[in-house]
C-alpha positions as CSV (number, residue, x, y, z in Angstrom):
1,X,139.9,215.9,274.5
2,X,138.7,217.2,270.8
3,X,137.5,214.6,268.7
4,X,136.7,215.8,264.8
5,X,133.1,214.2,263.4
6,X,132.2,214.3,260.2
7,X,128.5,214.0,259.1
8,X,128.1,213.8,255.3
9,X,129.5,217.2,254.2
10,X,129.3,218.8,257.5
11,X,132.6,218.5,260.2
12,X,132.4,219.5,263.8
13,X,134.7,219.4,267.2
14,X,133.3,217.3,269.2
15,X,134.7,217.8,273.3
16,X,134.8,215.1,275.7
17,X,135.5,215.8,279.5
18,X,134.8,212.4,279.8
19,X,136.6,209.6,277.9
20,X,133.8,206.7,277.6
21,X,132.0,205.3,274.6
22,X,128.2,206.3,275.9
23,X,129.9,210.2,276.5
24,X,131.4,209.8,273.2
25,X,127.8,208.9,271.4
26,X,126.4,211.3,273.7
27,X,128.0,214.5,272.2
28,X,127.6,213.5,268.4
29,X,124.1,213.1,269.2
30,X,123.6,216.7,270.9
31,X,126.5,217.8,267.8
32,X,124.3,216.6,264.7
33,X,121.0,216.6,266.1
34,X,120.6,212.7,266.2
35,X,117.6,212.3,268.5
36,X,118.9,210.0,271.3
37,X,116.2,207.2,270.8
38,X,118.8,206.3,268.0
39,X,121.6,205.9,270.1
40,X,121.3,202.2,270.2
41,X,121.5,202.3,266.4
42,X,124.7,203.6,266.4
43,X,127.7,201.1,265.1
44,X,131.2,202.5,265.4
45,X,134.1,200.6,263.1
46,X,137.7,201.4,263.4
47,X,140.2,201.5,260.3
48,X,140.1,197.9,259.5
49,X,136.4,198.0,259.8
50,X,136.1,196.1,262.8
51,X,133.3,197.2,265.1
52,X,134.2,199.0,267.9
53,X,132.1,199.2,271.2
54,X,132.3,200.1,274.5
55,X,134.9,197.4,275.9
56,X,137.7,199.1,273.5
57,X,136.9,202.5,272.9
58,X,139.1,204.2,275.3
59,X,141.9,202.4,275.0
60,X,141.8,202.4,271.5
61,X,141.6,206.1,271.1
62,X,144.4,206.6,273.4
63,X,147.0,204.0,271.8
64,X,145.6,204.1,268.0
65,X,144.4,207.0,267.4
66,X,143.2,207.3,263.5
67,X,139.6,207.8,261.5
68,X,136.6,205.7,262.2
69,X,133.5,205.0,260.8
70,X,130.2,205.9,262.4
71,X,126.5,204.0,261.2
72,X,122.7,204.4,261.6
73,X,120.2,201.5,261.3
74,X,120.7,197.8,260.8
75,X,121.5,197.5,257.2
76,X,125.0,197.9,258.0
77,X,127.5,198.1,255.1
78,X,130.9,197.4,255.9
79,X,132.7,197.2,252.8
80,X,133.3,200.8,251.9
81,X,137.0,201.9,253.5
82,X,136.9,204.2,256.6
83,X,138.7,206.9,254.6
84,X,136.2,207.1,251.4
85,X,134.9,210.5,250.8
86,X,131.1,209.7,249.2
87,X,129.4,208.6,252.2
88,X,125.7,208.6,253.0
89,X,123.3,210.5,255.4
90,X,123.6,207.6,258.1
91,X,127.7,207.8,257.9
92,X,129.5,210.0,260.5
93,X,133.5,209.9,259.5
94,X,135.5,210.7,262.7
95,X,139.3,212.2,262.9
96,X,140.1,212.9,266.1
97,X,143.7,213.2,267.9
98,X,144.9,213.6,271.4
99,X,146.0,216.9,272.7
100,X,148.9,217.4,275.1
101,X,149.7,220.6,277.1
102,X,153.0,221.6,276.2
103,X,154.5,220.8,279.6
104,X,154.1,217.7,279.7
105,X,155.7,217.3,276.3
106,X,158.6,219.0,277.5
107,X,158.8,216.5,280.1
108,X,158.7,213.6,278.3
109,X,162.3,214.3,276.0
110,X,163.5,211.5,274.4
111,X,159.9,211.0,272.8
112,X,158.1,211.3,270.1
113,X,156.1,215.1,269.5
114,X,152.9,214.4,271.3
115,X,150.8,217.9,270.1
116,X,149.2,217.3,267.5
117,X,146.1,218.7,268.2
118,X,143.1,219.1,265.1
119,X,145.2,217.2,262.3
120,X,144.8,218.9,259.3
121,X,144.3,215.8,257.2
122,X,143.8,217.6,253.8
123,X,146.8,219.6,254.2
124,X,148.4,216.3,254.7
125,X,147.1,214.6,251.9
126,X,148.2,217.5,249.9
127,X,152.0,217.6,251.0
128,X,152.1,213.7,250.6
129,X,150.5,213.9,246.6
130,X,153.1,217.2,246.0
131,X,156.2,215.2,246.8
132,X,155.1,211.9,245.4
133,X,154.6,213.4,241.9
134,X,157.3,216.1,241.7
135,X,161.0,215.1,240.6
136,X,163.2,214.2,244.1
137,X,160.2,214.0,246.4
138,X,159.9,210.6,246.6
139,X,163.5,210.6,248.2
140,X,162.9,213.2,250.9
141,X,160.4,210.9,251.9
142,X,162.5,208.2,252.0
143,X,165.3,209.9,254.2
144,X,162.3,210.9,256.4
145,X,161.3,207.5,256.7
146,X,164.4,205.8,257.7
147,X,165.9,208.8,260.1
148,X,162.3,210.4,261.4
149,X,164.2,213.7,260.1
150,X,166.0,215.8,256.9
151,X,168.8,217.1,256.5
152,X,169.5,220.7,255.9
153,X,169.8,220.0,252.4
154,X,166.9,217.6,252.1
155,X,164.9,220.2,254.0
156,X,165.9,223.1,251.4
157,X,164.9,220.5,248.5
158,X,161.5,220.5,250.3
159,X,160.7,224.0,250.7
160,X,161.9,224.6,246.8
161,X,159.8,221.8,245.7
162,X,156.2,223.3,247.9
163,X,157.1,226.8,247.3
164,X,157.2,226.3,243.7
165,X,154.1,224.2,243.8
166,X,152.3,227.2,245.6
167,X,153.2,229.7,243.4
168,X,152.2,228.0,240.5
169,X,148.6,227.4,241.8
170,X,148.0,230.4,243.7
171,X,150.8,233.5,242.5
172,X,153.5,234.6,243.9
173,X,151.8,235.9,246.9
174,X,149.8,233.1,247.6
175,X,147.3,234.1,250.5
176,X,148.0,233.6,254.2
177,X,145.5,230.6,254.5
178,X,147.4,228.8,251.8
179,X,150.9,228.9,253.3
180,X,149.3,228.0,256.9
181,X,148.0,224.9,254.9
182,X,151.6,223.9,253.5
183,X,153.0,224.0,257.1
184,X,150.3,222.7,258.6
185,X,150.7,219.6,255.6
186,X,154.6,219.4,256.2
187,X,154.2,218.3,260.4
188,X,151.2,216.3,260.1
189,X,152.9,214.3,257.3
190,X,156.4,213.9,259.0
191,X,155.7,214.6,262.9
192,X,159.4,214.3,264.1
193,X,159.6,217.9,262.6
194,X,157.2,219.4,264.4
195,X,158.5,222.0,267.1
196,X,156.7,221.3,270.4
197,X,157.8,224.2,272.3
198,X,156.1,226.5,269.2
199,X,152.6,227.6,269.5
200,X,151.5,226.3,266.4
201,X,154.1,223.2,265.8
202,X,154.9,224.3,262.2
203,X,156.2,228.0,262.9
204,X,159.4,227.2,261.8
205,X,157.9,227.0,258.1
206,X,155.4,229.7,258.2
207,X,154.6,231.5,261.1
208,X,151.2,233.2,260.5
209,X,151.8,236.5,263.3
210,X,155.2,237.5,261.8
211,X,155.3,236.1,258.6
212,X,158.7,234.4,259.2
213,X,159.6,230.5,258.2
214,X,161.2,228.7,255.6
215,X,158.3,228.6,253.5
216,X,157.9,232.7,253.3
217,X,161.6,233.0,253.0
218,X,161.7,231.2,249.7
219,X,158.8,233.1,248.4
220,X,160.4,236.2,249.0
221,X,163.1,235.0,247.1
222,X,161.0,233.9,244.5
223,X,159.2,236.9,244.3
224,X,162.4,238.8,244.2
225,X,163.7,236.6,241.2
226,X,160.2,237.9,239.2
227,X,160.4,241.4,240.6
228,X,156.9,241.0,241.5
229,X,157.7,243.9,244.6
230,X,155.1,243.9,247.2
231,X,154.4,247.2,249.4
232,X,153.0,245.3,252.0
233,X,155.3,244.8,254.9
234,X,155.7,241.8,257.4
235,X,154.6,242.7,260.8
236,X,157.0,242.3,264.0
237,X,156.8,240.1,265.5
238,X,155.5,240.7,269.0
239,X,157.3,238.4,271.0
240,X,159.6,240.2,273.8
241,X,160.8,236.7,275.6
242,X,164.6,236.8,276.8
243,X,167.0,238.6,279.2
244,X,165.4,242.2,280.1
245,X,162.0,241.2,280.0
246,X,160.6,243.1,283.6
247,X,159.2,240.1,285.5
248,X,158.4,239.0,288.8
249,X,160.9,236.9,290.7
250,X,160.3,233.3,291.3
251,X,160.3,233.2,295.3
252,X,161.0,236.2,297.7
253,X,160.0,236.4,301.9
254,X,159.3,240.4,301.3
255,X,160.2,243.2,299.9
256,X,162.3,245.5,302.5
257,X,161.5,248.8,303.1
258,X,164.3,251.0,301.6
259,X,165.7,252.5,305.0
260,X,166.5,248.7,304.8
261,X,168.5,248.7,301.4
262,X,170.2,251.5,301.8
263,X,171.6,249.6,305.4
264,X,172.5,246.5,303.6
265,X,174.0,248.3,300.6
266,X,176.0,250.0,303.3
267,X,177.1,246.4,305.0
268,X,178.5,245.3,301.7
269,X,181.1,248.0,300.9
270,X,182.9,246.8,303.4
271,X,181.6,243.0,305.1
272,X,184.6,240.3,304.4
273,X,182.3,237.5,305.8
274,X,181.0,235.8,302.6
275,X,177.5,234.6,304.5
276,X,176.8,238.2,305.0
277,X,177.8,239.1,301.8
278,X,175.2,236.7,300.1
279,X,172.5,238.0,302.8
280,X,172.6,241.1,302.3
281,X,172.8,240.5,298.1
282,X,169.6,238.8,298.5
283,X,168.2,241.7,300.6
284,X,168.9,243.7,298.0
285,X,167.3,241.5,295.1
286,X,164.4,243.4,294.0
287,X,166.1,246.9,294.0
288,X,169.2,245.6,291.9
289,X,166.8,244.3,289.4
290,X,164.4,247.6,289.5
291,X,168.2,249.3,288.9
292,X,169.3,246.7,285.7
293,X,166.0,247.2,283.9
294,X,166.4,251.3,284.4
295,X,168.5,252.3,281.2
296,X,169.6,255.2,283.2
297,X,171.0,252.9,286.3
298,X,172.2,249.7,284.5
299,X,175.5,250.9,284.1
300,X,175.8,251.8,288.0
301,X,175.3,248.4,289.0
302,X,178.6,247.7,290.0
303,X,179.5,251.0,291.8
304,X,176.7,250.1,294.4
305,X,177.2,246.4,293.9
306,X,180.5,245.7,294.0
307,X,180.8,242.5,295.7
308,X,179.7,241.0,292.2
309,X,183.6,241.3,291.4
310,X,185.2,239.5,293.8
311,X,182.4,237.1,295.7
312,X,181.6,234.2,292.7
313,X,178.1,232.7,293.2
314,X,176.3,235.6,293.6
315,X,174.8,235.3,289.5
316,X,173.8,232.0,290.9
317,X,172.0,233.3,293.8
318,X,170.4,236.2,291.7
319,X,169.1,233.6,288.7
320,X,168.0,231.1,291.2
321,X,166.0,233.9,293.1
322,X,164.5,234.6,289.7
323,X,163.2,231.5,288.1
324,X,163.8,229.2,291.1
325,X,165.5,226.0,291.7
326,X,164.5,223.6,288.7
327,X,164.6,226.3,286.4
328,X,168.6,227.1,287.5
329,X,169.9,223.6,287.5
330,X,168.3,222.7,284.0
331,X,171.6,223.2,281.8
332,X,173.7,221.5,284.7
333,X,171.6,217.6,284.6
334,X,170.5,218.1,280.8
335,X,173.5,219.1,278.6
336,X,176.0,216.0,280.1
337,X,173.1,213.6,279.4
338,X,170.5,214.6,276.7
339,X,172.3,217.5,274.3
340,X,175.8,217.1,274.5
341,X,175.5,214.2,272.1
342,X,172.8,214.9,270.0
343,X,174.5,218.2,269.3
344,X,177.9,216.2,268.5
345,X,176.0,214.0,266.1
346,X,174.3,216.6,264.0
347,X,177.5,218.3,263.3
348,X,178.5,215.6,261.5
349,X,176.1,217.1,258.9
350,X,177.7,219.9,258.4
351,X,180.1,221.3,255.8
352,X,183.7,220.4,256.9
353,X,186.3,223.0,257.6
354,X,189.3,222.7,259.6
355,X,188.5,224.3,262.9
356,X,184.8,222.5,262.6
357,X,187.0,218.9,262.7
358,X,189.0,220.1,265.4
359,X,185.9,220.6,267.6
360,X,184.4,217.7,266.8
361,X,187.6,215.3,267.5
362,X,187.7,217.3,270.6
363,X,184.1,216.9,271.6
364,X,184.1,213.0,271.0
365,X,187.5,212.7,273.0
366,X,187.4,210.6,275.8
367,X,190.7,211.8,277.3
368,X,192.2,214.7,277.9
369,X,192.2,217.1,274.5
370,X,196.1,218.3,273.4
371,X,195.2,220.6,271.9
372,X,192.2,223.3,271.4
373,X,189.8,223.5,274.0
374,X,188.2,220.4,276.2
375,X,185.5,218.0,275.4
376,X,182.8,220.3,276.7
377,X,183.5,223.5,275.7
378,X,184.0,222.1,272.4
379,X,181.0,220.4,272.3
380,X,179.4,223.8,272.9
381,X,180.9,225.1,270.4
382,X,179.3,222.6,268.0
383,X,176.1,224.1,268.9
384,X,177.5,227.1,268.0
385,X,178.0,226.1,264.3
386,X,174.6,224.5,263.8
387,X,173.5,227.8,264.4
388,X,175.9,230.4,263.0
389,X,175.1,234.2,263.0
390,X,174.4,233.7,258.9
391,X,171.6,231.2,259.8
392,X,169.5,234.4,260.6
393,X,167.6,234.7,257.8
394,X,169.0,235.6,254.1
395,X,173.3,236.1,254.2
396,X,174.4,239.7,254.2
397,X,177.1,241.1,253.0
398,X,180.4,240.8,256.1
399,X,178.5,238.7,257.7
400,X,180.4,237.1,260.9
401,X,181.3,233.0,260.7
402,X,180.7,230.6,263.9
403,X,184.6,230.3,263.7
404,X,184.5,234.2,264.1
405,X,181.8,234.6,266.6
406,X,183.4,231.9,269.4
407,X,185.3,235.1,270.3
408,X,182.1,236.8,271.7
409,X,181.3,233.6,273.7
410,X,184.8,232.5,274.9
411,X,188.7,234.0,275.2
412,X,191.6,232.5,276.0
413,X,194.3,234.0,278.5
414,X,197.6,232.9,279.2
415,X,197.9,232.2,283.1
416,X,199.9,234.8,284.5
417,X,198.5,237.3,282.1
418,X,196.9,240.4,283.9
419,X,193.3,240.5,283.8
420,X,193.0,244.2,284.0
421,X,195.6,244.5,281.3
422,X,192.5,242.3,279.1
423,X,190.4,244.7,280.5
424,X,191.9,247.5,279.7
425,X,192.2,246.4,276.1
426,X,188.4,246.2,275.9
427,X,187.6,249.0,273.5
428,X,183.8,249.3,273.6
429,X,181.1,247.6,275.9
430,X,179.7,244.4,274.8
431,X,177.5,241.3,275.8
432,X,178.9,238.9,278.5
433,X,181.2,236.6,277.4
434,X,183.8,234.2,279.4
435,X,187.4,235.2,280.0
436,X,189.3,231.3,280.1
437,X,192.6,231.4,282.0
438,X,195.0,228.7,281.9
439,X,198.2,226.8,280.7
440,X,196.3,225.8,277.7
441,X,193.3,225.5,276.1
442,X,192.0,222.4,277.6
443,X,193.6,223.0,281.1
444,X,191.5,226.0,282.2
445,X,192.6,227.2,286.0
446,X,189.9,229.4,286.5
447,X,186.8,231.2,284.4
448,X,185.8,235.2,284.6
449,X,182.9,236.3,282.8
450,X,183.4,239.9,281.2
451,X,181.0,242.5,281.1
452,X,180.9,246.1,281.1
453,X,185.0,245.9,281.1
454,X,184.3,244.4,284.6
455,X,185.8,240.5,285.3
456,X,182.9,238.4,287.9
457,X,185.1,235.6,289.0
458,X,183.0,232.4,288.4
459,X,182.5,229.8,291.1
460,X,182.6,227.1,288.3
461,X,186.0,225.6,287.7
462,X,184.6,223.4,284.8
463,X,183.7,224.4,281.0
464,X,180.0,223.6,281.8
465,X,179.4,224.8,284.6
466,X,181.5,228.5,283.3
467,X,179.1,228.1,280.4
468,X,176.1,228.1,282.7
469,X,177.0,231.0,284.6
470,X,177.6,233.4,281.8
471,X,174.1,232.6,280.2
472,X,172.7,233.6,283.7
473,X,174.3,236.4,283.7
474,X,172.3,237.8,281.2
475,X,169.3,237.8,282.9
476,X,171.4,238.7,286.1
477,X,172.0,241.6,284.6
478,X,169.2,242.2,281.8
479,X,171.5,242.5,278.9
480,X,170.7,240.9,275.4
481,X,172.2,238.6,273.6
482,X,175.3,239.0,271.4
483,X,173.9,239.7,267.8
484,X,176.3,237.2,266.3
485,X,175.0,234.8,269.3
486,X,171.4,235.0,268.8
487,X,170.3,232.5,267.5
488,X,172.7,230.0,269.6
489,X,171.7,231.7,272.9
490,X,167.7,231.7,272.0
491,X,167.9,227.8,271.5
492,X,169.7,227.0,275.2
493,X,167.1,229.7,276.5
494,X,163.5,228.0,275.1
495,X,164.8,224.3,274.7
496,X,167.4,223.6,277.7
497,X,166.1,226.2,280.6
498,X,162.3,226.4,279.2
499,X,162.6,230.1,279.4
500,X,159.9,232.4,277.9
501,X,158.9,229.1,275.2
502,X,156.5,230.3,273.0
503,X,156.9,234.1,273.8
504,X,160.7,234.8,272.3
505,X,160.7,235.1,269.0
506,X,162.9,232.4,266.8
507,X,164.4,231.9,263.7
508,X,163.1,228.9,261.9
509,X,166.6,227.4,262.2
510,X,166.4,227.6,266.1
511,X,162.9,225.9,266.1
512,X,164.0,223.3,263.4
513,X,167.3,222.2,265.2
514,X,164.9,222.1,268.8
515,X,162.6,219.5,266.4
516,X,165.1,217.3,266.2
517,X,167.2,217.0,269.3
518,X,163.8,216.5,271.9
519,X,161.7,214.0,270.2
């Protein structure tokens, strides 16, 4: 645990591997040089200046955590407020918070953000005096205040409001240190919008390694508007987190020798017994995946593999041998439960169109949909249009809708229809995507998912579990994401599996939307 001290105009950490009250005056002694023999002199007061001693200490630090008050000597004064800034050689002002790993606040959804580790309390105070004084900021604190979250609009308000604010004080290129601050300000003074999964928590409105985030998009567009034109570029962003990242499979017995791949490869052209099938695909694991990653090979895949298009389960069986059991089943037990609704109820924000108010009668319908497709499917496309291809940054010019880009996630076939004749219609290779068969819409028979003009039958019969198959298949088969799916396919990636969080890089939209669904 890092507690912050404070000792007249000097601040230090402060780190405690031990959470006691005589630890605790321990290390501000050692910190500020305060000879030990004083240690008895030593008064600590909480917010409310009452004194606080050993009895109380730890559980108050753990359940109230806030800034306390530190004396020397026995002339005690107890009437100036914890938070005053004059204070006197024999006052130590504390900040501390509590810092959680990032695990365990992705195990504890429903909750509040639990990382927020070395409060930046000046940034705070700044964000908090910015809004209170400036026209409209004293109502996106009151929206935050009785929802624990802003809406887009409210959020755009925000940024325009801080942005200008910066530019006025420090230019139009206001330096990096600056903009960290603002973010830094925005998440300490309304923690349901910090991102947990993020390194920093505030990424989504400035991101210091790429120079991405809300905040740096509106100064761009500011310093477009004053054709103020920088030469300086923004870096890239390092982050390679995703489908065709090389990595090392979750759980294998051993690696076989190849005399031994080249006999199972052999067994599967032409074994009809399903348990052999899924042996020997095992067996073969660590070559197939050598073979996706090799741009020269990926496209051979199914030649030597062909049991892929007519034995269904074996994505599962690949994925699972990737990133193991929990890992596998986390869209399965989280989106019926957790996401499913939350994502229904922020759509409701959103501008209404037709097809937007079909989904979202069909996503909240109880029975059995008419018309369009059922309540999950629908429900995923939702998520879809909370984050649309033109969320990517700045619109461009033919820019693809969410009503436009379902057809890269999901098409509807006629039962009866030929699949090969769909096939065969396919004029170009592209991402995975699902192939829905049916009487209707809502009465799916079976699922394919299309790649490489190949159809994998699924072993799902239902809209989730098709859904959950073709986002394996992906890593299955190390191909990236849909362009015009991105964004949608990065936020089931980091917040539903856990994949690669914190090393796949995000738009602030993704990390914004994750800030309000797990808290």
């Amino acid at each position: 645990m890092l507690l912050r001290v404070q000792l007249g105009e000097e601040q230090k950490y402060v780190k405690l591997s031990e959470l006691t009250f005589n630890a605790f005056l321990k290390e501000v002694c050692l910190k500020f040089n305060i000879p030990e023999s004083r240690k008895p002199d030593i008064k600590v007061y909480d917010q409310s200046d009452t004194e606080v001693d050993s009895d109380v200490f730890e559980e108050l630090v753990k359940e109230s955590p806030g800034t306390f008050r530190i004396m020397l000597g026995n002339g005690l004064d107890t009437s100036h407020s914890s938070s005053c800034s004059g204070t006197s050689d024999d006052t130590i002002i504390l900040n501390f918070t509590v810092c959680d790993d990032v695990e365990e606040v992705a195990a504890g959804e429903g909750s509040q953000p639990k990382r927020l580790c070395h409060i930046n309390y000046e940034a705070k105070a700044l964000i908090e005096k910015i809004l209170t004084s400036k026209p409209g900021g004293e109502r996106i604190m009151q929206e935050y205040g009785k929802t624990k979250s802003l809406t887009d609009a409210t959020r755009r308000q925000m940024i325009n409001i801080l942005a200008a604010e910066m530019t006025e004080t420090h230019g139009t290129s206001p330096p990096k240190s600056v903009r960290v601050m603002y973010a830094q300000g925005i998440v300490a003074l309304f923690p349901y919008l910090e991102d947990p999964y993020s390194q920093h928590g505030y990424d989504h409105y400035y991101d210091p390694e790429s120079g991405s985030g809300y905040l740096a998009w509106r100064l761009k567009t500011i310093q477009r508007k004053t054709a103020e034109e920088r030469g300086a570029s923004v870096s890239k962003s390092p982050k390679v987190g995703g489908p065709g990242r090389d990595r090392q499979p979750f759980t294998y017995d051993r690696e076989p020798s190849d005399e031994d791949v080249e006999a199972a490869i052999a067994v599967l052209r032409h074994s009809a017994d399903e348990n052999t099938v899924r042996e020997k695909m095992k067996m073969t694991f660590i070559y197939r995946q050598a073979m996706v990653n090799d741009e020269a090979k990926s496209s051979d895949v199914f030649s030597v593999f062909p049991r892929f298009l007519d034995t269904p389960g074996l994505i599962e069986q690949d994925f699972r041998l990737l990133f193991g059991e929990a890992t596998a089943n986390k869209f399965l037990e989280k989106w019926p439960t957790t996401f499913k609704a939350k994502v229904i109820k922020e759509s409701h924000g959103l501008v209404s169109t037709t097809e937007l108010l079909d989904l979202m009668r069909n996503a909240e319908s109880a029975a059995e949909v008419e018309n369009g497709w059922d309540s999950d499917m629908s429900a995923i496309l939702l998520l879809l249009h909370l984050l649309p291809p033109s969320a990517q940054g700045r619109k461009r010019p033919g820019k693809m809708s969410a009503y436009q880009a379902v057809d890269q996630l999901i098409r509807f076939q006629k039962v009866g229809t030929s699949v090969q004749q769909h096939l065969d219609n396919i004029t170009q290779s592209s991402q995975p995507y699902l192939l829905a068969q049916g009487s209707t819409q809502s009465s799916i028979h079976s699922y394919f998912i299309v790649v490489d003009k190949h159809a994998l039958p699924c072993k799902a019969t239902g809209s989730v579990g098709a859904f959950d198959e073709v986002f394996k298949a992906h890593y299955v088969f190390g191909t990236s994401y849909s362009s015009s799916l991105s964004s949608f396919f990065t936020f089931v990636q980091t917040t539903i599996y856990n994949i690669d969080m914190g090393e796949t890089k995000e738009t602030p939209r993704v990390a914004e939307l994750r800030a309000r669904m797990v808290r």
